[in-house]
C-alpha positions in Angstrom: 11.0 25.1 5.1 7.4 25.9 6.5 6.1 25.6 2.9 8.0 22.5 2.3 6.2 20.9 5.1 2.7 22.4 4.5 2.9 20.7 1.1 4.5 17.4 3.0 1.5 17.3 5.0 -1.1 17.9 2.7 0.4 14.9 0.1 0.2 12.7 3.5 -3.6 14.0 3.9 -4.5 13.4 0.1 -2.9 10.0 0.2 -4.4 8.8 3.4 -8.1 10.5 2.1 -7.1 8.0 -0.9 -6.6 5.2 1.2 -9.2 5.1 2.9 -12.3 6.2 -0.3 -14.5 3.3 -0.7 -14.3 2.4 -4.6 -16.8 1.0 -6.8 -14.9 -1.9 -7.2 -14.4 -2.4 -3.3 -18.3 -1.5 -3.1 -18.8 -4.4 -5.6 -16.9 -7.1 -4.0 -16.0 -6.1 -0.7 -13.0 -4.0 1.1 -11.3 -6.8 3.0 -7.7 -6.3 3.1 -7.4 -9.0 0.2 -9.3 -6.8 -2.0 -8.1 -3.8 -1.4 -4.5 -5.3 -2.2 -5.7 -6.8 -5.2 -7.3 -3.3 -6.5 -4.2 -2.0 -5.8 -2.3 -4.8 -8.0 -4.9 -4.6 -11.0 -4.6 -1.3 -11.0 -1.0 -0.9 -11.4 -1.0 -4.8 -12.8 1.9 -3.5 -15.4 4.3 -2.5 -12.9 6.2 -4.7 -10.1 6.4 -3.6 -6.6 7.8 -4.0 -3.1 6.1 -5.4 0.0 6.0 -2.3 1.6 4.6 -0.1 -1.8 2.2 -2.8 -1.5 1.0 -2.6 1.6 1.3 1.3 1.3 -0.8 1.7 -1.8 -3.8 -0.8 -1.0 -3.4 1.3 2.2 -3.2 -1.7 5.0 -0.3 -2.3 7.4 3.0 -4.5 6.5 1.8 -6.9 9.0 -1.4 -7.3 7.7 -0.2 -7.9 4.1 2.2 -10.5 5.6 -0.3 -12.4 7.5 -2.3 -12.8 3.5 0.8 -12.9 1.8 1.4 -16.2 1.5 -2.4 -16.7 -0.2 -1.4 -14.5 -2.8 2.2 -17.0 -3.6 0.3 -20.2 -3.5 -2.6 -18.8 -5.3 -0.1 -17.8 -8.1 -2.0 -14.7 -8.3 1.6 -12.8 -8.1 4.8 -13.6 -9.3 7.8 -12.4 -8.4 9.6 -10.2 -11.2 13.1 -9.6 -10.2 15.1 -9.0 -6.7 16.6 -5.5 -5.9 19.0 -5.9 -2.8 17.2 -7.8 -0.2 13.7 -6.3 -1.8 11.7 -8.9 -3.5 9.9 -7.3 -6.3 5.9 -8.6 -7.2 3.5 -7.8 -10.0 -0.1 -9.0 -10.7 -0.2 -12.7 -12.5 -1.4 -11.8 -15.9 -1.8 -15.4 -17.1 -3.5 -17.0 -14.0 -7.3 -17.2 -15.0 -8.6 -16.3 -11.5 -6.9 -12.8 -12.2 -7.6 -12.4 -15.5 -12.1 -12.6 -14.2 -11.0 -10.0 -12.0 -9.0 -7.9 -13.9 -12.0 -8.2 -16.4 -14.4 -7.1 -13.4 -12.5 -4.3 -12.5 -12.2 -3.1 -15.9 -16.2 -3.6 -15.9 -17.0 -1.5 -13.2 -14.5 0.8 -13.2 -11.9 1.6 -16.6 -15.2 1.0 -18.8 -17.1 3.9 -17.5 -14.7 6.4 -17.0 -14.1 6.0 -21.0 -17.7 6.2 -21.4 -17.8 9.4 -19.8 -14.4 10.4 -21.9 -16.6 10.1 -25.0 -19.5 12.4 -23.5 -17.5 15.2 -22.8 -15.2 14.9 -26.3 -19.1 15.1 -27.8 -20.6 18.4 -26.3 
């Protein structure tokens, strides 16, 4: 049970260390809770998710992703995707152009050089 916990705690460490990493795509445009949420969405923008993964993964609190919420629906920068129980289920709105610049951005500063350095390493 002790090493069950030791590896409990050290997932909560890593996750919160995650959380709380300034990316270059937060140092580009800012790490307001809006951003952060929206990192979070374009980088999982295949996949639909629950308020509270949300709030979880852009690592903010479920009241703070309520009080922006509603920008994100009027926006139409997420769509709902399908209901599971009383969880509401979201994913990033491929089609809305607003997204698409920012999915482009993100894949600019940050998907575009990691496949840069891919190729480097395949090379030596």
């Amino acid at each position: 049970m002790k090493h069950i916990c030791s590896k409990i705690e050290t997932f909560k460490y890593y996750s919160s260390y995650l959380t709380t990493m300034e990316t270059i795509f937060t140092k580009a445009v800012g790490s307001t809770p809006k951003i952060k949420v929206l990192e979070f969405l374009i980088e999982g923008r295949e996949l639909d998710y629950s308020i509270s993964d949300i709030a979880e993964g852009s690592g903010i609190g479920r009241t703070t992703l309520f009080r922006i919420w509603n920008d994100f629906i009027e926006l139409n920068i997420v769509k709902n995707t399908r209901n599971i129980g009383n969880a509401k289920l979201y994913k990033l709105n491929i089609s809305n152009p607003f997204v698409k610049k920012m999915v482009d951005l993100f894949d600019t500063l940050v998907i575009e050089p990691l496949n840069k350095r891919k190729k480097v390493v395949v090379k030596s």
